[in-house]
Structure formats: structure tokens, C-alpha cells
N, CA, C and O atoms as CSV, one atom per row, in Angstrom:
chain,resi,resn,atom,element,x,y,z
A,1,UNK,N,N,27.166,33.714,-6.477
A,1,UNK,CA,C,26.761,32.573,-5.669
A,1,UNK,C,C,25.262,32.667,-5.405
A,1,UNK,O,O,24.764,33.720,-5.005
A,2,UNK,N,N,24.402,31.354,-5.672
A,2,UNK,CA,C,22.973,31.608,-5.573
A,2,UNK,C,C,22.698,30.789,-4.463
A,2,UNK,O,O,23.452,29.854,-4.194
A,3,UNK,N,N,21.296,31.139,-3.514
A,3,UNK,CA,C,21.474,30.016,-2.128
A,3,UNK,C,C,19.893,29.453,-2.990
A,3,UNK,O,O,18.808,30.002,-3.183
A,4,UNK,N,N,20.438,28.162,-3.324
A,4,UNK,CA,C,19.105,27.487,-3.029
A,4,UNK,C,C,17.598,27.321,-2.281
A,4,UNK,O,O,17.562,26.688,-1.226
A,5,UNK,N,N,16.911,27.638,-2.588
A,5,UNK,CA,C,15.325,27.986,-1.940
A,5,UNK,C,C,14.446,27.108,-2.365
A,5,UNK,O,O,14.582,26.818,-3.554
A,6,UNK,N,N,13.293,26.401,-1.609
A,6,UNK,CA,C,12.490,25.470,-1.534
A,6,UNK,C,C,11.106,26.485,-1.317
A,6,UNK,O,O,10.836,26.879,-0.182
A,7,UNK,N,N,10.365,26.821,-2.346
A,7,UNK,CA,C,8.954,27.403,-2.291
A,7,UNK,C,C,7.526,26.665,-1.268
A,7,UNK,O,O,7.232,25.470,-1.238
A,8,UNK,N,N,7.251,27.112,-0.969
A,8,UNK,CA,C,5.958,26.576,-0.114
A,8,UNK,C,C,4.468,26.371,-0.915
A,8,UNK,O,O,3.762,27.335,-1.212
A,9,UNK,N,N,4.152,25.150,-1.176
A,9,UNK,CA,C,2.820,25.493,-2.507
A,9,UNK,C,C,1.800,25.818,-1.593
A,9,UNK,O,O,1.554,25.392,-0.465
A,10,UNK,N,N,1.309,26.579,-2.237
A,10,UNK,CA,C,0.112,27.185,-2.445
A,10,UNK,C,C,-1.313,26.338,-3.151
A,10,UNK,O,O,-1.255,25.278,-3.774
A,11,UNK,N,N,-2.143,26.871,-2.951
A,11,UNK,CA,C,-3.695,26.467,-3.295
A,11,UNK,C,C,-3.837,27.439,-4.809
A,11,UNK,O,O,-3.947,28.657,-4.950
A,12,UNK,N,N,-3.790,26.477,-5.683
A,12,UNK,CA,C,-4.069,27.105,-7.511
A,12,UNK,C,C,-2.338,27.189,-7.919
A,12,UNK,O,O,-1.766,28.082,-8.545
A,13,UNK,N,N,-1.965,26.379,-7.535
A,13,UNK,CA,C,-0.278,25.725,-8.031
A,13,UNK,C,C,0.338,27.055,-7.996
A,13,UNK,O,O,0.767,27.453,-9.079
A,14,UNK,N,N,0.470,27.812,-7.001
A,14,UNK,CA,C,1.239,29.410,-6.621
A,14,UNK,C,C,2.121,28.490,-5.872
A,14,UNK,O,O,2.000,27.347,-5.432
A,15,UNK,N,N,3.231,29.562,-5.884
A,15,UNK,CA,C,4.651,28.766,-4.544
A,15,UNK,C,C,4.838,30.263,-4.011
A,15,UNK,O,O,4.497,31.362,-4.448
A,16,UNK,N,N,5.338,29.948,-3.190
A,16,UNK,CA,C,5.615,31.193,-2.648
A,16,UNK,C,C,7.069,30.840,-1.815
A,16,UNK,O,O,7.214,29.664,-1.480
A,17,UNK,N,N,8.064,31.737,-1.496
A,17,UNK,CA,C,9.483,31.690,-0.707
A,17,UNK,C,C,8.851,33.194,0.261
A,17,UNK,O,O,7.856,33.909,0.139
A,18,UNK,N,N,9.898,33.171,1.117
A,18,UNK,CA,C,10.750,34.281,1.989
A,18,UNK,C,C,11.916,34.310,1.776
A,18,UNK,O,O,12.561,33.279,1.585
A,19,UNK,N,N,12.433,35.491,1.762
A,19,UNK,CA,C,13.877,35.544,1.319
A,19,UNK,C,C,14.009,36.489,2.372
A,19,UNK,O,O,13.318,37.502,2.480
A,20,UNK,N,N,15.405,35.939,3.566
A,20,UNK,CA,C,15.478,36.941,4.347
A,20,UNK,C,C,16.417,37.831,4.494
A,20,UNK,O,O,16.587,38.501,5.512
A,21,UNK,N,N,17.104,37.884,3.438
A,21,UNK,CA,C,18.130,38.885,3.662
A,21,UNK,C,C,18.417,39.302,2.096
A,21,UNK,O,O,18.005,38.613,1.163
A,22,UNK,N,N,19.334,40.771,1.882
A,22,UNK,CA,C,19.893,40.347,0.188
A,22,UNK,C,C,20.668,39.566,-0.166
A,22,UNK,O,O,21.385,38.887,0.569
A,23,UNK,N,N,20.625,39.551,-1.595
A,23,UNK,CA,C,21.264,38.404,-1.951
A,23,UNK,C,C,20.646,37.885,-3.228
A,23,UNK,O,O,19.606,38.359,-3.683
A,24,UNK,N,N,21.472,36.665,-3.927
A,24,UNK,CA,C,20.623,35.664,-5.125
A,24,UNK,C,C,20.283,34.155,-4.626
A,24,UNK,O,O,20.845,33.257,-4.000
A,25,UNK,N,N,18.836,34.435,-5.367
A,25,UNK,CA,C,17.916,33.031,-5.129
A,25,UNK,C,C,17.523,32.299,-6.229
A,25,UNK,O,O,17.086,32.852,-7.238
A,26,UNK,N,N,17.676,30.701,-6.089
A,26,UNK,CA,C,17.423,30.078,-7.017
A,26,UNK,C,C,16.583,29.032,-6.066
A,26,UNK,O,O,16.922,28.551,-4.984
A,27,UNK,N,N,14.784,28.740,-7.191
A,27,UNK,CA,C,14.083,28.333,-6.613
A,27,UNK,C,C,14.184,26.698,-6.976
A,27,UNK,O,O,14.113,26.403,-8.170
A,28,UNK,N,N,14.289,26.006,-6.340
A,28,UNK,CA,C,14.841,24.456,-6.395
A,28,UNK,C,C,13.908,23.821,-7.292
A,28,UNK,O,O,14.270,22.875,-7.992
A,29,UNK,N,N,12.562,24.338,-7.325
A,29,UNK,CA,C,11.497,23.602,-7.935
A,29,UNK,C,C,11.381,24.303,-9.901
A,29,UNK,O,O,11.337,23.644,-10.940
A,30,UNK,N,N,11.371,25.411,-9.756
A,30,UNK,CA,C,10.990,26.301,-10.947
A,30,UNK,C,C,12.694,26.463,-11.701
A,30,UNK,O,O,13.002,26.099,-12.836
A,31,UNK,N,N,13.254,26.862,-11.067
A,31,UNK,CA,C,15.130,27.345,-11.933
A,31,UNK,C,C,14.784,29.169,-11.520
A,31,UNK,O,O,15.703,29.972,-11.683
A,32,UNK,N,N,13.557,29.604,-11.053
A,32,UNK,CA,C,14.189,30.728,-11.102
A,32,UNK,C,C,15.019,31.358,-9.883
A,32,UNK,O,O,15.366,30.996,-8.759
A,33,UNK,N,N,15.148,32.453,-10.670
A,33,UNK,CA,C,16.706,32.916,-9.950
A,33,UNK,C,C,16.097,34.365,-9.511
A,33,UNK,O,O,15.626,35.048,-10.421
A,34,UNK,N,N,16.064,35.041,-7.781
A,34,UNK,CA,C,15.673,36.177,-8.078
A,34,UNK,C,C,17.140,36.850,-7.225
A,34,UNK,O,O,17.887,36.168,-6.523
A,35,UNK,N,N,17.271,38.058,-7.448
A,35,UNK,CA,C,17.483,39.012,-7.025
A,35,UNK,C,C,17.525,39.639,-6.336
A,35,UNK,O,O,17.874,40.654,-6.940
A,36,UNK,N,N,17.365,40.043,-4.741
A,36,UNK,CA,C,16.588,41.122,-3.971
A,36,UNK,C,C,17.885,41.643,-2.945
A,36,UNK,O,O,18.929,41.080,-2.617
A,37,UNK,N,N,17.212,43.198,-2.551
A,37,UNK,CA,C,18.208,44.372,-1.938
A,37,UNK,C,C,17.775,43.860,-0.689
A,37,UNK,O,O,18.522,44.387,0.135
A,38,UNK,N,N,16.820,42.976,0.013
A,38,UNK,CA,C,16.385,43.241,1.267
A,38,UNK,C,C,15.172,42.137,1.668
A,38,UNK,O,O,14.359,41.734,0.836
A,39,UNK,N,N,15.184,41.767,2.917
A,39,UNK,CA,C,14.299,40.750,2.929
A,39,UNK,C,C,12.763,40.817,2.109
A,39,UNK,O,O,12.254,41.906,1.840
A,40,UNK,N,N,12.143,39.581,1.775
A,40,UNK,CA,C,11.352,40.186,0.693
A,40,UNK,C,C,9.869,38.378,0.298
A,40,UNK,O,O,10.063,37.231,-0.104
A,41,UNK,N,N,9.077,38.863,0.561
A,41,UNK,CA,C,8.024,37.839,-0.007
A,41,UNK,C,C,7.631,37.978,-1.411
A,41,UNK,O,O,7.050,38.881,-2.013
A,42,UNK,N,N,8.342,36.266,-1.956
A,42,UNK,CA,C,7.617,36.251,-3.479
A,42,UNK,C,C,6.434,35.291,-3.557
A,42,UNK,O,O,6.461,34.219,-2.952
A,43,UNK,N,N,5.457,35.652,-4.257
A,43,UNK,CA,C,4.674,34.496,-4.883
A,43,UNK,C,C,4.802,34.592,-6.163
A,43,UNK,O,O,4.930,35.632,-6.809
A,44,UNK,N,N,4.756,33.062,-6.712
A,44,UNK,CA,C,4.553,32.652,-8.086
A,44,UNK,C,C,3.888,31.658,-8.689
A,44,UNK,O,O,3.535,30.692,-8.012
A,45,UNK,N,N,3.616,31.719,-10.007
A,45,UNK,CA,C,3.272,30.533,-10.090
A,45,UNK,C,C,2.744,30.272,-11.985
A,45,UNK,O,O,2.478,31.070,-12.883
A,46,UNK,N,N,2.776,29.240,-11.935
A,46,UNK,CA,C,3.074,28.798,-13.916
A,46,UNK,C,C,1.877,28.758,-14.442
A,46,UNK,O,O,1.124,27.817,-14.192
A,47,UNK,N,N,1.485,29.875,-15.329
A,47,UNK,CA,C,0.253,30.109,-16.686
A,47,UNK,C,C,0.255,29.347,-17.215
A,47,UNK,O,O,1.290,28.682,-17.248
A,48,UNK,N,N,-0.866,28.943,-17.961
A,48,UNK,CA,C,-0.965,28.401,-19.186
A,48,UNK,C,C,-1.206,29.190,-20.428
A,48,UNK,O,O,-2.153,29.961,-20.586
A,49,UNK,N,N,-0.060,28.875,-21.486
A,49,UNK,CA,C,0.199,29.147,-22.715
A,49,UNK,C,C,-1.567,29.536,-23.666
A,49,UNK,O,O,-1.679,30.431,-24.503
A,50,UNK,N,N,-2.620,28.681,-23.262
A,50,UNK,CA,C,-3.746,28.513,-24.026
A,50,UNK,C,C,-4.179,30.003,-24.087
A,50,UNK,O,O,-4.440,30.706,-25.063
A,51,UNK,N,N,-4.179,30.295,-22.680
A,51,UNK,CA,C,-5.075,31.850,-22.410
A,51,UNK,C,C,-4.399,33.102,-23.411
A,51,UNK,O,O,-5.068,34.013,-23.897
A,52,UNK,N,N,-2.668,32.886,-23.624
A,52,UNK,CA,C,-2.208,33.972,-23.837
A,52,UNK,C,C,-1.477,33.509,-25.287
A,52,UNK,O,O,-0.378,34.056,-25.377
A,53,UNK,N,N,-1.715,32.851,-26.175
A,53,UNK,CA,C,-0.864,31.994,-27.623
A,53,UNK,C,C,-1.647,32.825,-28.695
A,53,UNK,O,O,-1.284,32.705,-29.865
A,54,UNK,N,N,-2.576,33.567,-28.428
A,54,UNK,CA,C,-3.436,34.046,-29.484
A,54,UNK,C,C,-2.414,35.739,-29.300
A,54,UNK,O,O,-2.399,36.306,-30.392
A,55,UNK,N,N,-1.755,36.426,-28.360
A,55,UNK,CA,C,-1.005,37.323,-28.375
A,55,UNK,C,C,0.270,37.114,-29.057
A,55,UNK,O,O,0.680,38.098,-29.672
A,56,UNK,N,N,0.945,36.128,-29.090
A,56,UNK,CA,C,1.739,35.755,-29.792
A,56,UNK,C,C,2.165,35.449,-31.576
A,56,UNK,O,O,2.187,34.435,-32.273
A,57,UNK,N,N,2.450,36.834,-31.807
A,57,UNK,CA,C,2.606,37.207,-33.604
A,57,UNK,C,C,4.113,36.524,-34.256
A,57,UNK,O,O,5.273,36.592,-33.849
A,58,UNK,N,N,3.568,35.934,-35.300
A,58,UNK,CA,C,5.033,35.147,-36.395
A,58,UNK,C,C,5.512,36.748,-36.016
A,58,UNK,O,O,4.927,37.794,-35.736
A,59,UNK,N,N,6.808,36.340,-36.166
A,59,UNK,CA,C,7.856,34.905,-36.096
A,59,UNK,C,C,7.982,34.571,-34.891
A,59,UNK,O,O,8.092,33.345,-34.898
A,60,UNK,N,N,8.032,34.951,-33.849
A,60,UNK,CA,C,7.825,34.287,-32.655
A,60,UNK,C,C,7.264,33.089,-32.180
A,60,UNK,O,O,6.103,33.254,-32.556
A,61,UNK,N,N,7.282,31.726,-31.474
A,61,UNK,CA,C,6.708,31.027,-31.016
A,61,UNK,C,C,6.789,30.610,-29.745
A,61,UNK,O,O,7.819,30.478,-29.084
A,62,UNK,N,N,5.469,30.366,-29.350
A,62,UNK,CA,C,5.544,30.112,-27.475
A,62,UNK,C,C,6.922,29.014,-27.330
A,62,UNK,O,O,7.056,28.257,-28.291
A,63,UNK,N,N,7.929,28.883,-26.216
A,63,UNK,CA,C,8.737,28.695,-26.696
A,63,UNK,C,C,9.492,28.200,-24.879
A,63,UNK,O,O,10.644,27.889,-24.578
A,64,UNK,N,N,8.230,28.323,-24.014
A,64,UNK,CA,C,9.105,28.059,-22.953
A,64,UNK,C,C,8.106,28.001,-21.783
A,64,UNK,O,O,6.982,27.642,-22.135
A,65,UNK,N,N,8.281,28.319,-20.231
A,65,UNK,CA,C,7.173,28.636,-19.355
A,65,UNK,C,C,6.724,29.542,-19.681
A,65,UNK,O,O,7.026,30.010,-20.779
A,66,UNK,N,N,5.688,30.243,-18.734
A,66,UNK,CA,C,4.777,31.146,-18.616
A,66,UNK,C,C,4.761,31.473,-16.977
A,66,UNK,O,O,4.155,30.617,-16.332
A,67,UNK,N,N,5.290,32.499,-16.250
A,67,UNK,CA,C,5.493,32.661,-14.369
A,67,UNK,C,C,5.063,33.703,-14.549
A,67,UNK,O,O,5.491,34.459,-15.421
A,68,UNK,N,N,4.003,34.007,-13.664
A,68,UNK,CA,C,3.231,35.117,-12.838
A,68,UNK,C,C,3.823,35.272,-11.589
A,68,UNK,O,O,3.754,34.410,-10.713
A,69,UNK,N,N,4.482,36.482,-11.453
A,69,UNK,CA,C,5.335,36.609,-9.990
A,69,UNK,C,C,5.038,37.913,-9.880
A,69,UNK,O,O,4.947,38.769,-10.760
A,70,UNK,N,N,4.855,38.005,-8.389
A,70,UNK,CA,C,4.426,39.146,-7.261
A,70,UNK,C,C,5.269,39.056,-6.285
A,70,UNK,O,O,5.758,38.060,-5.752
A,71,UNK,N,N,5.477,40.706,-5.985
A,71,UNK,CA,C,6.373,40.765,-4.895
A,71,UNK,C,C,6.091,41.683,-4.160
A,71,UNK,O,O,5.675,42.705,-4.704
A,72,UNK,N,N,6.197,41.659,-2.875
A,72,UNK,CA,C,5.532,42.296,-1.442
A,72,UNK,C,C,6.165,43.900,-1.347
A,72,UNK,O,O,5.700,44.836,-0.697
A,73,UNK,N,N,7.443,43.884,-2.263
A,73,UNK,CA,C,8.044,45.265,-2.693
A,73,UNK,C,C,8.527,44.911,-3.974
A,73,UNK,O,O,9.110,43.842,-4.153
A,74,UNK,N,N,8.300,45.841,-5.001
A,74,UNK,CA,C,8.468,46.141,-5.968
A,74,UNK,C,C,10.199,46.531,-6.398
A,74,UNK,O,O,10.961,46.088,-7.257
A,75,UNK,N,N,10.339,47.643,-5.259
A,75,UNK,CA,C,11.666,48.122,-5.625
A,75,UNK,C,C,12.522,47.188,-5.018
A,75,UNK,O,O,13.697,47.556,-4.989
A,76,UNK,N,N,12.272,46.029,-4.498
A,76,UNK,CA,C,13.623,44.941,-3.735
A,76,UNK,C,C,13.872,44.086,-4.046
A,76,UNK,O,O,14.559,43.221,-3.503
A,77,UNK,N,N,13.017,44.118,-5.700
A,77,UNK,CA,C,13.368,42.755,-6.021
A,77,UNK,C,C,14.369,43.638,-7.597
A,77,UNK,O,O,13.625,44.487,-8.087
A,78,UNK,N,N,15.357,43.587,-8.135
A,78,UNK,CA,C,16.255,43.878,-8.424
A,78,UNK,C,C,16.287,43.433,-10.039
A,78,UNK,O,O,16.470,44.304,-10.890
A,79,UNK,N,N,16.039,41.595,-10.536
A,79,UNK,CA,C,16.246,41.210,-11.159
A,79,UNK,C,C,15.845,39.949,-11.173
A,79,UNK,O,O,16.244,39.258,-10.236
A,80,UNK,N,N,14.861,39.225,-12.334
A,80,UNK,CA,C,14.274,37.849,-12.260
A,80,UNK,C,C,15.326,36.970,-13.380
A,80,UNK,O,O,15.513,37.454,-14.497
A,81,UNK,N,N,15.943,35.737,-13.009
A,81,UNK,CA,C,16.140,35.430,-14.447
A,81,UNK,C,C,15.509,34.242,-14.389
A,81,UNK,O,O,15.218,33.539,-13.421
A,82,UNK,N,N,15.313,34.090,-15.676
A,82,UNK,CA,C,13.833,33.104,-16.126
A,82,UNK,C,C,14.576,31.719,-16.889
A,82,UNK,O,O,15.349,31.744,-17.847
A,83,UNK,N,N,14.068,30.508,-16.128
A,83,UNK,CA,C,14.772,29.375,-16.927
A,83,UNK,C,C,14.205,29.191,-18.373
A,83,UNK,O,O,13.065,29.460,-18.750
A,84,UNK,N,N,15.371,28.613,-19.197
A,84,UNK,CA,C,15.113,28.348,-20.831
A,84,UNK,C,C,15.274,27.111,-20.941
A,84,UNK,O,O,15.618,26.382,-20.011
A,85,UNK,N,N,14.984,26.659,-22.375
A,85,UNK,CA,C,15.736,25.339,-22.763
A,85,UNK,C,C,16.107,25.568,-24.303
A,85,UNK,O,O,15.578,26.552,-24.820
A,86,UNK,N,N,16.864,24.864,-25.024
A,86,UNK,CA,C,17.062,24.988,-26.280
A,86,UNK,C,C,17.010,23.423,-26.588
A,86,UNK,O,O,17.427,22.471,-25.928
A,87,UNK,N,N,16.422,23.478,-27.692
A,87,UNK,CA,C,15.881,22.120,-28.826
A,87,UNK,C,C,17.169,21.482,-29.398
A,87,UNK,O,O,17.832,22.145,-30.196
A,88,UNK,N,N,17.563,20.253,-29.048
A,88,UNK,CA,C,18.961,19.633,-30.170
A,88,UNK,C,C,17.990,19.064,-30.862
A,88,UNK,O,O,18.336,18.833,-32.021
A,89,UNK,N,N,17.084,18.799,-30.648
A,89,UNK,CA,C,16.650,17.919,-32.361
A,89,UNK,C,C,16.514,18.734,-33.593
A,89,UNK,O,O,15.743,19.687,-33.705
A,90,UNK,N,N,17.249,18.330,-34.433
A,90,UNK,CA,C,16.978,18.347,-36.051
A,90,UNK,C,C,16.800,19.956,-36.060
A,90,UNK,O,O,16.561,20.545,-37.115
């Protein structure tokens, strides 16, 4: 069971939540989903592909977001899962 969370924006398109207890979080705006053992401050917020597409070696292709996330403890945050999409065309 995930509790829905509403991020607070930030200045340079960062969001940031509080999460006050453990438990799973899904951020209403982004899809992500975190994890944490214990109350816990995240910030995040969405890269652009331009800065970092030249790291990216065939066969691989950029292929989705890009989230820069920080957390106020390291060890309490447990597990990120990261939204996807898959292509039906052709």
C-alpha cells in the first residue's frame, strides 16, 4: 500500500516532501515511489538528458526521466522506484 504525497516546489524545479513516519511513498506529481525506515526529508528534482546523452554508449538509449534525489539520511531511505514508460508504436 503506497500513501500518496504532494511535493512542495522549490526554486530551480526541485520538489521536495516530508515523510513522517515508515512506510511507501508515491509522489503525485513525478510517479516516484520511495521507501523509508523512519521519518525522513527528500528533495528532488528532473535533469536534463543534454548535459548527460554524451555518457550514454550503443546500445543503450536515453529512454526515460533523469531525477536527482537527496536525502537528509542516507540509510532511511530503503528503496527508490523510478517511473517508466514503454513505446506501442511500431
Amino acid at each position: 500500500q503506497k500513501e500518496q504525497v504532494t511535493p512542495r516546489r522549490l526554486s530551480g524545479g526541485q520538489y521536495v516532501v516530508w515523510l513522517d513516519a515508515e512506510g511507501t511513498y508515491q509522489c503525485s506529481l513525478t510517479g516516484l515511489i520511495f521507501e523509508v525506515t523512519r521519518a525522513v526529508k527528500i528533495t528532488y528534482s528532473l535533469l536534463s538528458w543534454s548535459k548527460y546523452a554524451s555518457h550514454v554508449e550503443k546500445p543503450w538509449i536515453v529512454g526515460g526521466p533523469l531525477f536527482d534525489v537527496h536525502c537528509d539520511s542516507a540509510s532511511t531511505l530503503t528503496s527508490i522506484q523510478f517511473p517508466h514508460s514503454v513505446c506501442l508504436g511500431g
